[in-house]
KEMI-9162 format. One line per field, with one value per residue (C-alpha): y, x, z. Coordinates in pm, 1 decimal. Example, Ala and Ser with C-alpha at 12.3 -4.5 7.8 and 13.67 -1.06 7.14 Angstrom:
# residues 2
y <- -450.0; -106.0
x <- 1230.0; 1367.0
z <- 780.0; 714.0
This chain:
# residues 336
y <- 11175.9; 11376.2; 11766.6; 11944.3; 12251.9; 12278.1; 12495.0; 12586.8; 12816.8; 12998.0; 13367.5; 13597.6; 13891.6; 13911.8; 13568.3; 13563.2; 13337.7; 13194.5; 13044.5; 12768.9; 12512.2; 12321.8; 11935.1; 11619.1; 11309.0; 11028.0; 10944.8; 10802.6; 10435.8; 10425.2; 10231.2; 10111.4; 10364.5; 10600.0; 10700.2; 10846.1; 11124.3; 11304.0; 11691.3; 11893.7; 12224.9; 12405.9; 12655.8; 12980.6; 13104.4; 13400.1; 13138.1; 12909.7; 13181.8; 13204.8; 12847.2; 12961.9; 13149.3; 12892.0; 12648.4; 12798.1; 12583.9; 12316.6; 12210.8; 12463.0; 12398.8; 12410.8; 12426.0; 12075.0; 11993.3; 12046.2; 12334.6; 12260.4; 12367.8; 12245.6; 12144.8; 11838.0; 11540.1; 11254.4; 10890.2; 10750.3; 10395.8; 10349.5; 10127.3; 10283.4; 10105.2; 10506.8; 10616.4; 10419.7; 10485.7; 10810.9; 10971.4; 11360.1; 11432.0; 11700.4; 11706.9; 11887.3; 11770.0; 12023.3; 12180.6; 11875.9; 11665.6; 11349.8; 11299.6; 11003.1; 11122.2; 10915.4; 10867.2; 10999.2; 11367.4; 11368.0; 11406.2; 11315.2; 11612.6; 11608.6; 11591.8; 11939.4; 12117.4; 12406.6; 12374.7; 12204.2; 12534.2; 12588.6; 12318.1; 12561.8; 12909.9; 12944.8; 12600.1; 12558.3; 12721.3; 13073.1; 13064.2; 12892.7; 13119.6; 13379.6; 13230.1; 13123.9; 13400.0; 13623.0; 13481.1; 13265.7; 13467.5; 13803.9; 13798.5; 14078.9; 14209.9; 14476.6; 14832.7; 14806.0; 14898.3; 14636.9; 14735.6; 14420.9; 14422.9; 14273.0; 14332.4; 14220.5; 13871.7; 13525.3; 13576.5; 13926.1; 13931.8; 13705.9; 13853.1; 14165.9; 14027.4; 13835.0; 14162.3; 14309.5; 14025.3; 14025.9; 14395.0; 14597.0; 14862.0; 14775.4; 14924.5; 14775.9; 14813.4; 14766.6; 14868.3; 15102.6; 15317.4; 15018.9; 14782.5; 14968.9; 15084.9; 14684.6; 14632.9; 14880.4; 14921.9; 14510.5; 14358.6; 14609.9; 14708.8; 15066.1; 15257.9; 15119.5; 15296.9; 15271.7; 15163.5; 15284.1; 15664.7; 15869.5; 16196.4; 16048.8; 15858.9; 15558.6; 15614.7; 15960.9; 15834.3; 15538.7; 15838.9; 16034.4; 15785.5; 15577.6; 15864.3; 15688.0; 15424.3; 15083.8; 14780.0; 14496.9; 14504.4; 14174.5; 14148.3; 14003.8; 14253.3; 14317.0; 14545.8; 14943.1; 14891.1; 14699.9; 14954.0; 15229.5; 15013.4; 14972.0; 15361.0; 15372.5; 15072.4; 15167.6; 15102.6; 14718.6; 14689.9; 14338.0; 14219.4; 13914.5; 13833.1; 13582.7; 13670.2; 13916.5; 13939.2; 14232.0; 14072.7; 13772.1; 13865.9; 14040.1; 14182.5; 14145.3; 14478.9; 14561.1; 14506.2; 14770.5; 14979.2; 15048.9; 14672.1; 14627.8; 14974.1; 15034.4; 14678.6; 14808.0; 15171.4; 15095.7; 14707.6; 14571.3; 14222.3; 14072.5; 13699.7; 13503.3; 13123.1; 12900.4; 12774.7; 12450.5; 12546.4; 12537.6; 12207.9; 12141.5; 12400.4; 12322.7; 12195.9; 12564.3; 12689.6; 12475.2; 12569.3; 12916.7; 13010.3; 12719.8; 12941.9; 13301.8; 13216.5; 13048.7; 13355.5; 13590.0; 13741.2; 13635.5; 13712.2; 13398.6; 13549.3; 13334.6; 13368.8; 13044.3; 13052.4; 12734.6; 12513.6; 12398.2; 12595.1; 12928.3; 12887.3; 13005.5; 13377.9; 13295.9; 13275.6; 13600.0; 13784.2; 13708.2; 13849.3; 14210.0; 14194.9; 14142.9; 13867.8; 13961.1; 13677.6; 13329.1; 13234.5; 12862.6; 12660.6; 12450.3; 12160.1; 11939.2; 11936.4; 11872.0; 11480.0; 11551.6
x <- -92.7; -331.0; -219.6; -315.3; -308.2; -203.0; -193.7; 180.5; 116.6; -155.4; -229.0; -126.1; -240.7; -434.2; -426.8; -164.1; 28.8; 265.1; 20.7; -1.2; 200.7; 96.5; 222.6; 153.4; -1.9; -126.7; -455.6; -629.7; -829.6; -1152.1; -1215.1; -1570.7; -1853.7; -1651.4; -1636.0; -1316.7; -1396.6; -1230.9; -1357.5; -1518.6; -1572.0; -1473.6; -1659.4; -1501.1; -1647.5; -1545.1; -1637.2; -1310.5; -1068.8; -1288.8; -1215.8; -850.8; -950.3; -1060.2; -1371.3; -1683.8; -1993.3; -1748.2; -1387.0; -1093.3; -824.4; -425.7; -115.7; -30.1; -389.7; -517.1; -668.3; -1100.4; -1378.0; -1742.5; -1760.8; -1871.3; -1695.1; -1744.0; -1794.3; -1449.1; -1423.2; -1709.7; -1747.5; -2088.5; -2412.6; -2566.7; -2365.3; -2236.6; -2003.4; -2049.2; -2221.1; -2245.0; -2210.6; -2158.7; -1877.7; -1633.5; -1382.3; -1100.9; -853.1; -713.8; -806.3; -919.5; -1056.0; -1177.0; -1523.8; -1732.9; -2123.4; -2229.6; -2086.1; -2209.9; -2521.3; -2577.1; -2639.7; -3006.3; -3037.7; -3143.2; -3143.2; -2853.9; -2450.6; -2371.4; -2240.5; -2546.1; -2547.2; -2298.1; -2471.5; -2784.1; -2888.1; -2631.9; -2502.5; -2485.0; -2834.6; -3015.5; -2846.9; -2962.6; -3326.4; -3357.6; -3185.8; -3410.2; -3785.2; -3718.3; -3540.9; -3653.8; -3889.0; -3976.4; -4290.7; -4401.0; -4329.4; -4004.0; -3704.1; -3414.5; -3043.4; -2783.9; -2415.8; -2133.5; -2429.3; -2204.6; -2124.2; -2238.8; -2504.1; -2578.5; -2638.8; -2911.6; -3081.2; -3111.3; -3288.7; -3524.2; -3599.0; -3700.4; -3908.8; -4115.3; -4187.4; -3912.5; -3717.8; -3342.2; -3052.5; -2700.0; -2384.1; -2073.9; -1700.3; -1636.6; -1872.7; -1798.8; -1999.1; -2247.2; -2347.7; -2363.0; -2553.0; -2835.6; -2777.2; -2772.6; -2943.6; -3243.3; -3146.7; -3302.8; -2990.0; -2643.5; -2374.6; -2029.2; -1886.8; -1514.2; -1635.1; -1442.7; -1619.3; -1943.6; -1934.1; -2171.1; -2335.1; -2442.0; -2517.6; -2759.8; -2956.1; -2975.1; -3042.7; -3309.0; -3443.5; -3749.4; -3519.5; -3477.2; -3700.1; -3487.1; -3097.6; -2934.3; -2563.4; -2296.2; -1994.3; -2033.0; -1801.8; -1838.4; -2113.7; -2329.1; -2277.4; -2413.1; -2708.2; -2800.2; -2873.0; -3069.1; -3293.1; -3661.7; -3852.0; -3904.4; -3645.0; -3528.3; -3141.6; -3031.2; -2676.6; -2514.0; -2161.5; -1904.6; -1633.9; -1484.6; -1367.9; -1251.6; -931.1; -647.9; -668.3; -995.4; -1161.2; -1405.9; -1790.3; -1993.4; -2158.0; -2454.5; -2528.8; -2776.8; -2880.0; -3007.4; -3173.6; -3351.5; -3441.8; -3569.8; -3684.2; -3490.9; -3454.2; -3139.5; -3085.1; -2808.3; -2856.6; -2727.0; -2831.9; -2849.8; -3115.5; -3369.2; -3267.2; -3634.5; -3696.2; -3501.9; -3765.1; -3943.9; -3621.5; -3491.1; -3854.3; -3870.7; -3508.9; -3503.5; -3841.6; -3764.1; -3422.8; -3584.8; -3869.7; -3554.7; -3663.0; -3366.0; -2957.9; -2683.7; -2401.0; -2063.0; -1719.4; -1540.7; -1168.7; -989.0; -742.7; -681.5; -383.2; -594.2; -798.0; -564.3; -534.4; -873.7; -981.6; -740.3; -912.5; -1263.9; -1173.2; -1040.6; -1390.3; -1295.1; -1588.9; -1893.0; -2148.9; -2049.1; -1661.5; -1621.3; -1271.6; -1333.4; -1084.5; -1217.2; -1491.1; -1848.9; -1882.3; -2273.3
z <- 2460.6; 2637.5; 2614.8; 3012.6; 3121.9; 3507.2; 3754.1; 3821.8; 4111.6; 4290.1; 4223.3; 4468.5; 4254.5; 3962.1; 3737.2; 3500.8; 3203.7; 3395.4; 3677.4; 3418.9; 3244.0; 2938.3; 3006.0; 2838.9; 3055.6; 2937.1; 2821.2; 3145.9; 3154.5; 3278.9; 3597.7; 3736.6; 3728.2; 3505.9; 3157.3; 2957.5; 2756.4; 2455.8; 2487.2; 2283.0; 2473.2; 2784.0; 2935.9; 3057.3; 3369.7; 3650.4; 3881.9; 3771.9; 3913.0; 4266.7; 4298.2; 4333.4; 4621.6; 4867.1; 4875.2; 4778.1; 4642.6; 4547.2; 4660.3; 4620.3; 4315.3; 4410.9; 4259.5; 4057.8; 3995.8; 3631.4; 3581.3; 3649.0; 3407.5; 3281.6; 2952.7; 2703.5; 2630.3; 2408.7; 2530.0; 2374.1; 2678.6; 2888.8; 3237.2; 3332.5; 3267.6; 3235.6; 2908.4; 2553.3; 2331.6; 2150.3; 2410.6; 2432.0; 2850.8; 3030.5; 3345.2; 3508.3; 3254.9; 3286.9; 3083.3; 2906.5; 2596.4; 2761.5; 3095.2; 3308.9; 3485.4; 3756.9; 3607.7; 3920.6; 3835.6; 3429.8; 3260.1; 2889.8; 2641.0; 2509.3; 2123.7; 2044.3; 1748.8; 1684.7; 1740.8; 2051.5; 2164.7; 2275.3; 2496.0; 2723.5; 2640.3; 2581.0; 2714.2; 2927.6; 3284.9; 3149.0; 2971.9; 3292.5; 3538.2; 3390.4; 3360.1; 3690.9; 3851.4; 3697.9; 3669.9; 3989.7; 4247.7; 4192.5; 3921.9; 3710.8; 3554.4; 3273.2; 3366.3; 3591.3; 3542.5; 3553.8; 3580.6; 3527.4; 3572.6; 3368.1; 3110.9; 2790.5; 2964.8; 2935.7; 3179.5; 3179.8; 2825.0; 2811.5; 3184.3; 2992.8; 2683.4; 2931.1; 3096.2; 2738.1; 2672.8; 3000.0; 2891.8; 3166.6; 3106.1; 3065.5; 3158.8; 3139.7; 3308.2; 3133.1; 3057.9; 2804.1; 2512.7; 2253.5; 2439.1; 2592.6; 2225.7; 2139.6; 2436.9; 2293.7; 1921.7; 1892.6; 2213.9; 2189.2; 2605.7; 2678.5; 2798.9; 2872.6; 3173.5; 3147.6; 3487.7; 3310.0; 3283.2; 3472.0; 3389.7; 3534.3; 3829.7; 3778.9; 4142.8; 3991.2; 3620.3; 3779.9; 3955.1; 3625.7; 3404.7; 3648.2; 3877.2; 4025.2; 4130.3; 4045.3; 4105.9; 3990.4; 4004.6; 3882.2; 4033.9; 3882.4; 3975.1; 4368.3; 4505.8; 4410.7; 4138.0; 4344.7; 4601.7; 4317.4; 4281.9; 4620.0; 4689.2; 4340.4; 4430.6; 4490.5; 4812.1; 4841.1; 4544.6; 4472.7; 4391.0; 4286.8; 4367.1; 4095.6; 4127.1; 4251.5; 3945.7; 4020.9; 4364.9; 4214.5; 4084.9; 4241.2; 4632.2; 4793.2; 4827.8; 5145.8; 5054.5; 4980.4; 5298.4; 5406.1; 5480.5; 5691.0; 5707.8; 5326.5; 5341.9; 5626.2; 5512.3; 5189.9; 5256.0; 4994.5; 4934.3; 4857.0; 4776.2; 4647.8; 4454.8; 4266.3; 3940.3; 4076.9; 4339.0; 4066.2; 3852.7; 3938.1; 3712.5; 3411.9; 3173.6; 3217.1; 3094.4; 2829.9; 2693.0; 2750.5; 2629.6; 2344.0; 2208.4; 2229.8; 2044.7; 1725.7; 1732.4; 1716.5; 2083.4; 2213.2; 2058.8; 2118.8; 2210.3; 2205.5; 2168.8; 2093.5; 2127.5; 1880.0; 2113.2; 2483.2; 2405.9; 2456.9; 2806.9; 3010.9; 2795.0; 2748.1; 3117.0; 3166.4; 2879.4; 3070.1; 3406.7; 3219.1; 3053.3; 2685.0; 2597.6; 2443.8; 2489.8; 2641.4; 2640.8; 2536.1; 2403.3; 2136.6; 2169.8; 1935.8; 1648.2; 1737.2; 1648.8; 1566.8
């Protein structure tokens, strides 16, 4: 049987246990152009709970359809003249043990060396998002100072460490002392504020801390901390918007102010993307991020929860902000 995770109900506040139901379907056949696979991982993203929400850069997800996620899947039944039997691909497989996938919607997994976690962190969405979001849509050069959100996360991690490499100054933002402390005492970032400091309100600590402003602020929060950010950016700062977490879950909250008028006043430039925009790009940063981990520039981050059983506690767990590093489910052993 094929163990799925569903989605029992839509949110109406912040996600929760019982928006899911654990069922058992059958293991699906594969038809023409499609491949079954058995999965390996699933990866755990902020994005999967905006896709609650409504359609964004892909279809919206509602109530009685299994519950959607990237991951990797072995090749177990094949009708596809692209993939064989045994075949590593990546898909939107979903929470469930077996899926059926179309060959236009997967790509095989590259032999690489180091656990095919990697293939979802570091080499993955999370490591190329950050590379690309970075490098490509701001850029960032020796000498300036870089703030990044969610700075413990999947992405934020590794935008940080990239920052240190290129020679910036890095500052982090992130919830609570315990993992700003990780952020510099393991991940070598220059100063770390704690958005969950009530004593210091992070709109004042940013000005403190950074007082000839900020040249470079990655986003990956929106709401009130990107509105901190925005009156600390320098003139002709750049931002580059990757996500907006803390708006993801619960009730919406209004956008920060001062939209257009800061942009305008300080001629900032503020651009969203998606990692996809720069497949072109991939090879530069498959390279780039394969080579700074195996010199030891670069930390791996990842926190693998065992079982389908755990994504949706999992997923919940992500939202509050309790991951360190990339959050993956490992459903089955790696086959390698």
């Amino acid at each position: 049987m094929n163990k799925q995770i569903m989605i029992r109900s839509l949110p109406q506040g912040n996600l929760a246990h019982d928006n899911f139901e654990l069922v058992q379907g059958e293991i699906p056949k594969a038809q023409t152009g499609q491949v079954v696979v058995r999965t390996i991982l699933l990866s755990q993203d902020a994005a999967n709970r905006a896709w609650m929400q409504g359609a964004t850069y892909r279809d919206a997800i509602g109530a009685g359809e299994v519950m959607s996620s990237g991951g990797i899947g072995e090749v177990i039944e094949t009708k596809s003249d692209k993939f064989k039997l045994g075949d590593l691909i990546s898909a939107d497989i979903g929470w469930q043990e077996y899926a059926a996938v179309n060959e236009s919607s997967a790509a095989k997994i590259p032999d690489f060396d180091g656990p095919l976690t990697h293939a979802i962190s570091l080499l993955g969405v999370a490591g190329k998002t950050a590379y690309h979001g970075l490098i490509n849509v701001p850029g960032i050069h020796a000498g300036e100072t870089l703030v990044v959100s969610a700075a413990a996360g999947s992405v934020g991690s590794i935008v940080g460490q990239i920052g240190k490499i290129k020679g910036a100054r890095v500052v982090g933002i992130a919830g609570g002392k315990e993992k700003c402390d990780w952020l510099v005492q393991e991940l070598g970032f220059d100063a770390c504020l704690d958005y969950k400091d009530e004593s210091a309100p992070l709109r004042h600590t940013i000005g403190k801390t950074i007082p000839e402003g900020v040249d470079v602020y990655f986003d990956n929060t929106g709401g009130d901390i990107l509105q901190a950010a925005l009156f600390a950016m320098k003139l002709k700062g750049r931002i580059s918007c990757c996500g907006a977490v803390s708006m993801y879950d619960g009730k919406p909250k209004p956008g920060p102010f001062g939209i257009p008028g800061l942009l305008v006043t300080k001629r900032l430039r503020m651009e969203g993307f998606l990692v996809s925009d720069y497949s072109h790009l991939d090879a530069d940063a498959n390279h780039n991020l394969s080579q700074w981990a195996a010199s030891g520039q670069l930390k791996v981050v990842e926190d693998v929860l065992q079982g389908i059983e755990a994504a949706p506690g999992g997923l919940i767990g992500l939202l509050a902000g309790e991951n360190r590093g990339k959050r993956m489910i490992q459903v089955a052993p790696d086959p390698r």
